[in-house]
C-alpha positions as a Markdown table, in Angstrom:
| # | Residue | x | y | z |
|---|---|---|---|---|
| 1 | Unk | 53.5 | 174.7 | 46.8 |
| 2 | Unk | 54.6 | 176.4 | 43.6 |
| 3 | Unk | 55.9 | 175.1 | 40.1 |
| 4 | Unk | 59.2 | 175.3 | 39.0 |
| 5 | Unk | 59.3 | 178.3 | 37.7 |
| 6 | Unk | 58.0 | 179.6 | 41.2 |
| 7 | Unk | 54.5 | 180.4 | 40.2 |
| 8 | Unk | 51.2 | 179.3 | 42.3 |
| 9 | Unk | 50.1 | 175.9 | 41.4 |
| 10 | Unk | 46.8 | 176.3 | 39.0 |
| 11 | Unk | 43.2 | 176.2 | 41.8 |
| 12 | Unk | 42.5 | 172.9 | 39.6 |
| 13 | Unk | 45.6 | 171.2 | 40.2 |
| 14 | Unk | 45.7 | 172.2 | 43.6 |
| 15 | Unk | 42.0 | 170.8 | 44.7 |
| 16 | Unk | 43.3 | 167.4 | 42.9 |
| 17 | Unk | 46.0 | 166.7 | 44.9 |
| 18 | Unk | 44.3 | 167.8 | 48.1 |
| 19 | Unk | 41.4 | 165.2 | 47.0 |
| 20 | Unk | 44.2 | 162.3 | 45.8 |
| 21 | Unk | 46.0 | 163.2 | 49.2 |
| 22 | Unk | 42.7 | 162.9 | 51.3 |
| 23 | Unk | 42.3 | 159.4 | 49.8 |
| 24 | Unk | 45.4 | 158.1 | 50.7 |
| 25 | Unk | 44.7 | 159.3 | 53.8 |
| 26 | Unk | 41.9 | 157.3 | 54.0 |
| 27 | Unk | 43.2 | 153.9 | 52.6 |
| 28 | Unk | 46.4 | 155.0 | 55.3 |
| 29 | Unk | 44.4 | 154.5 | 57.5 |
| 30 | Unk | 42.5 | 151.5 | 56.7 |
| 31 | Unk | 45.6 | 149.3 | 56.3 |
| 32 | Unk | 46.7 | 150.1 | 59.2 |
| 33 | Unk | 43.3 | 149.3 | 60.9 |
| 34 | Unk | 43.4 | 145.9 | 59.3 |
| 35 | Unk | 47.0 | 145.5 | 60.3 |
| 36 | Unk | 46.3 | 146.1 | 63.8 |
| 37 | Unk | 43.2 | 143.7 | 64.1 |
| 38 | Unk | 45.6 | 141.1 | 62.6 |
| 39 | Unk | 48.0 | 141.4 | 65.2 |
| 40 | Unk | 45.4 | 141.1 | 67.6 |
| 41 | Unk | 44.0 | 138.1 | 66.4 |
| 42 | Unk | 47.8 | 136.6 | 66.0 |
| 43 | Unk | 47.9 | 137.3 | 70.3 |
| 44 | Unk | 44.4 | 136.8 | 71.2 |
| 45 | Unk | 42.8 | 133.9 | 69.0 |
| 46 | Unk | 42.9 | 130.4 | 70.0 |
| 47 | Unk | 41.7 | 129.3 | 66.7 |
| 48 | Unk | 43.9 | 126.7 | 65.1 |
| 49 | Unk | 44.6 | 128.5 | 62.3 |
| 50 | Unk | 45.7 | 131.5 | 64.4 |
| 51 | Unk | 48.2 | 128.9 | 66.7 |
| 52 | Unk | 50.1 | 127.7 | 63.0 |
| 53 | Unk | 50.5 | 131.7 | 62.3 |
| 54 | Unk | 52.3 | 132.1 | 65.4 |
| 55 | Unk | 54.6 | 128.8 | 64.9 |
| 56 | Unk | 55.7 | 130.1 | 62.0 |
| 57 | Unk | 56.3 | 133.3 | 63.0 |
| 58 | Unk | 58.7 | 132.0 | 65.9 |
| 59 | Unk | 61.1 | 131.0 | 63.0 |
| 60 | Unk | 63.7 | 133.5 | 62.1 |
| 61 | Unk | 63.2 | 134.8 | 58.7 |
| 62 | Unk | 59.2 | 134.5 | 58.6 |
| 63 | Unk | 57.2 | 137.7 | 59.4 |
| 64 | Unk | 54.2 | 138.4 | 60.1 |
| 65 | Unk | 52.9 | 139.0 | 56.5 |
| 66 | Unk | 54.4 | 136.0 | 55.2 |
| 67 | Unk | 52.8 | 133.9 | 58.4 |
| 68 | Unk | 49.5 | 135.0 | 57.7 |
| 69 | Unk | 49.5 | 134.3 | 54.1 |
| 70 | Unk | 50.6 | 130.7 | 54.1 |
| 71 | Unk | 48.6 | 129.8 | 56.3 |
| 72 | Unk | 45.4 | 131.7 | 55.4 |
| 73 | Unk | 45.6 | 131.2 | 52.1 |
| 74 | Unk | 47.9 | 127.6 | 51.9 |
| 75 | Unk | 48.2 | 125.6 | 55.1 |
| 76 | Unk | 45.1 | 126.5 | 57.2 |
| 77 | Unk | 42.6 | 125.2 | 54.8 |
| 78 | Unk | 43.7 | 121.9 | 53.5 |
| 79 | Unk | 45.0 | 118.8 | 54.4 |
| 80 | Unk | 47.8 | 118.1 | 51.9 |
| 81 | Unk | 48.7 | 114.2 | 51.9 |
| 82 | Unk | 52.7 | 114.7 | 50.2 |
| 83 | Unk | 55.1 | 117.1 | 49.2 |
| 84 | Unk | 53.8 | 117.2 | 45.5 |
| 85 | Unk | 50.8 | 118.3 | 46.6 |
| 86 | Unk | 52.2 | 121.2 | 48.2 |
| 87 | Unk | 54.6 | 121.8 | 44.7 |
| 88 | Unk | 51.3 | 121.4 | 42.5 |
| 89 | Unk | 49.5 | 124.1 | 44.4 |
| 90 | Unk | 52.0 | 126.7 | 45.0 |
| 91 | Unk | 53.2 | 126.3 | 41.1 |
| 92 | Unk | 56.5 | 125.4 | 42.0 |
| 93 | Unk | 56.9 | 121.6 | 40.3 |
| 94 | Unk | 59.1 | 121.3 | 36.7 |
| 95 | Unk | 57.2 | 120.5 | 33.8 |
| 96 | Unk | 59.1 | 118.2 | 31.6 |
| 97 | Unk | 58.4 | 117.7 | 27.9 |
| 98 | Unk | 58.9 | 114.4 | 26.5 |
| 99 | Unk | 58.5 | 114.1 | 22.4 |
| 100 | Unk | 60.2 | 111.4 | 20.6 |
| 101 | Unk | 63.5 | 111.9 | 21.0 |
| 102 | Unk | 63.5 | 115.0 | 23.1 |
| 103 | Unk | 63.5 | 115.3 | 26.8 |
| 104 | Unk | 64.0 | 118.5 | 28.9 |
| 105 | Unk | 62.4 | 120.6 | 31.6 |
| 106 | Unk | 60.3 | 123.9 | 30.2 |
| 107 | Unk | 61.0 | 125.2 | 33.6 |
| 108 | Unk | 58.1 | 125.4 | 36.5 |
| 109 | Unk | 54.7 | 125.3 | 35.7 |
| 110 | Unk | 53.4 | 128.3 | 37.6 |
| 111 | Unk | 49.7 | 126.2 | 37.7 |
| 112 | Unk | 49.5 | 127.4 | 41.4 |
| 113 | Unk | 48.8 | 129.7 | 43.9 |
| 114 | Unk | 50.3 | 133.2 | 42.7 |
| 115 | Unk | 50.7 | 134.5 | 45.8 |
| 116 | Unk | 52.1 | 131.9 | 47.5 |
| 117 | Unk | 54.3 | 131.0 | 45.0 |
| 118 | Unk | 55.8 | 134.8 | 44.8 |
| 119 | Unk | 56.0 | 134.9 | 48.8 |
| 120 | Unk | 57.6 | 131.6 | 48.9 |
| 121 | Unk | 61.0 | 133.1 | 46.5 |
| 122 | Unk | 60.6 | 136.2 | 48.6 |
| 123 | Unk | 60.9 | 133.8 | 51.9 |
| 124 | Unk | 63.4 | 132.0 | 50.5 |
| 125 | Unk | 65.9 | 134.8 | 50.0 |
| 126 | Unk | 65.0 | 135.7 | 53.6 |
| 127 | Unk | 65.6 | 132.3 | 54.5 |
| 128 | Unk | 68.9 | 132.6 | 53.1 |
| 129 | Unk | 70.2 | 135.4 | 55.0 |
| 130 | Unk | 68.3 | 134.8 | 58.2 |
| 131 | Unk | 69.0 | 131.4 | 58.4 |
| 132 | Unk | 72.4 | 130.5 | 57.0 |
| 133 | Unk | 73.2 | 127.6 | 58.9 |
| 134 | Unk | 70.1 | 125.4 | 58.1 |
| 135 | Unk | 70.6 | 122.7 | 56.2 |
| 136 | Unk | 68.3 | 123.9 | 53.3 |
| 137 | Unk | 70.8 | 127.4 | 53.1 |
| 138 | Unk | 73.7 | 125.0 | 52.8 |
| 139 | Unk | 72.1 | 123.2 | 50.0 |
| 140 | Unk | 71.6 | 126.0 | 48.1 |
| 141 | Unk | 75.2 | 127.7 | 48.8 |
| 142 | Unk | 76.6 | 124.1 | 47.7 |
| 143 | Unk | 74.2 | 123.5 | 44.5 |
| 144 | Unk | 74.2 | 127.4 | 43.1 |
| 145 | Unk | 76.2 | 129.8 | 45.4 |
| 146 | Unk | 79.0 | 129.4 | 43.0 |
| 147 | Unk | 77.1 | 130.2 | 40.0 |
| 148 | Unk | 75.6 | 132.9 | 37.8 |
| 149 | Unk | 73.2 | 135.3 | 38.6 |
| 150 | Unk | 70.6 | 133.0 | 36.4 |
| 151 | Unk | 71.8 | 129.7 | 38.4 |
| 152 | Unk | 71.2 | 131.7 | 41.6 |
| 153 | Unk | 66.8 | 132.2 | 40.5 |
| 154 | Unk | 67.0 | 128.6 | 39.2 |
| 155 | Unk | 68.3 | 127.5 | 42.8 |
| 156 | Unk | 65.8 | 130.1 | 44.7 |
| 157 | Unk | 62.6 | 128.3 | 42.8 |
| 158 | Unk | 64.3 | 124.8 | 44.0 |
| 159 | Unk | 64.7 | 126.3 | 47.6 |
| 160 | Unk | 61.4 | 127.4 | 47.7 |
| 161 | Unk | 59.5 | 124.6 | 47.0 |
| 162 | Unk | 62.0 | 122.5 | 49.9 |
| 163 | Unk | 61.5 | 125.3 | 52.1 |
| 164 | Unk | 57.8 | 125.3 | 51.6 |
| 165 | Unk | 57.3 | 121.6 | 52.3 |
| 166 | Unk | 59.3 | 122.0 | 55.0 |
| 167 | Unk | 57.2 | 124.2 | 57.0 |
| 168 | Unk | 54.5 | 122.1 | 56.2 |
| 169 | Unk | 56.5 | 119.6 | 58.0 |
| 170 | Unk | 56.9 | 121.7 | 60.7 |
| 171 | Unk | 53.3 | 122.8 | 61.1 |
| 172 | Unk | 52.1 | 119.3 | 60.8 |
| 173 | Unk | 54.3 | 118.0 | 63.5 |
| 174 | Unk | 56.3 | 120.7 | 65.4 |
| 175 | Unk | 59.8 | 119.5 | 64.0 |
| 176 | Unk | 61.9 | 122.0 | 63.3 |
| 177 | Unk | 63.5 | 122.4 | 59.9 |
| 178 | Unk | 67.0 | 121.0 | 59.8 |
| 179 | Unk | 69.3 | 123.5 | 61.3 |
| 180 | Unk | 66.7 | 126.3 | 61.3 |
| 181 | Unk | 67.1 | 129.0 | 64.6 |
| 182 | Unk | 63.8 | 130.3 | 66.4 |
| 183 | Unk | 63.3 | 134.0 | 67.1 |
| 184 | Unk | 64.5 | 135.1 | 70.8 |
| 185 | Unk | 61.6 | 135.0 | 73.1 |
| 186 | Unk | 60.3 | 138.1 | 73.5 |
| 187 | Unk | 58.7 | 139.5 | 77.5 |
């Protein structure tokens, strides 16, 4: 390696990189270690938790990331009673202000979960393109395809909450999200 002007990179510089390079070597090879004893336990576990990880991950649109994190950090480990429950948790309910003659929403409260709540808008724009004939896709083409780019996050945070209780739906009793397609089976 040499600088721009073509000389030899300085021994100090050189040793740095090689250490910084060595380390994400290292942590390389850690996440993928981890990775791989997740997938194992996705095929190989017959823990409960392990069987709602691979329901969801029949869905089109839900990976194997996003599988695992619901339900290891959301569904697996609680026994929600109704859909505000699931709303209050994730962060994704309005929080309306009501003072004497005012009333309006100050958007979502972001109480939650922060992880769920940023996995469920990132599912929901998968959910959108992976699943365009569900009914929940059609909602959100009818209510905010049409509108501006700021309508179109307003609409995503409103998909993701219906989306989220809807795979709690579907984890607690196997029905399918309206409209929603499963994955091919794989050999």
């Amino acid at each position: 390696m040499r600088l721009w002007d073509g000389a030899a990179l300085p021994a100090g510089l050189t040793t740095r990189l090689r250490r910084e390079f060595a380390c994400w070597q290292f942590v390389q090879r850690q996440i993928l270690d981890l990775e791989a004893e997740r997938r194992s336990a996705i095929r190989e576990s017959q823990e409960p938790c392990m069987a709602q990880v691979r329901q969801l991950l029949a869905l089109k649109g839900i990976g194997e990331n996003s599988a695992w994190l619901y339900v290891m950090e959301f569904f697996g480990w609680r026994d929600f009673h109704n859909r505000r429950e699931i709303g209050a948790l994730a962060g994704l309910t309005p929080t309306p202000f009501q003072s004497g003659g005012e009333d309006h929403e100050q958007g979502i409260s972001k109480a939650g979960n922060t992880l769920i709540r940023a996995m469920a808008i990132e599912i929901a724009w998968g959910w959108l393109r992976h699943q365009p004939d569900s009914v929940l896709s059609l909602w959100y083409q009818e209510r905010f395809g049409a509108g501006s780019t700021r309508l179109h996050k307003i609409g995503i945070v409103a998909l993701a909450r219906k989306l989220l209780i809807a795979l709690w739906h579907y984890l607690e009793s196997g029905e399918l999200p309206e409209g929603a397609a499963l994955k091919p089976a794989t050999a």
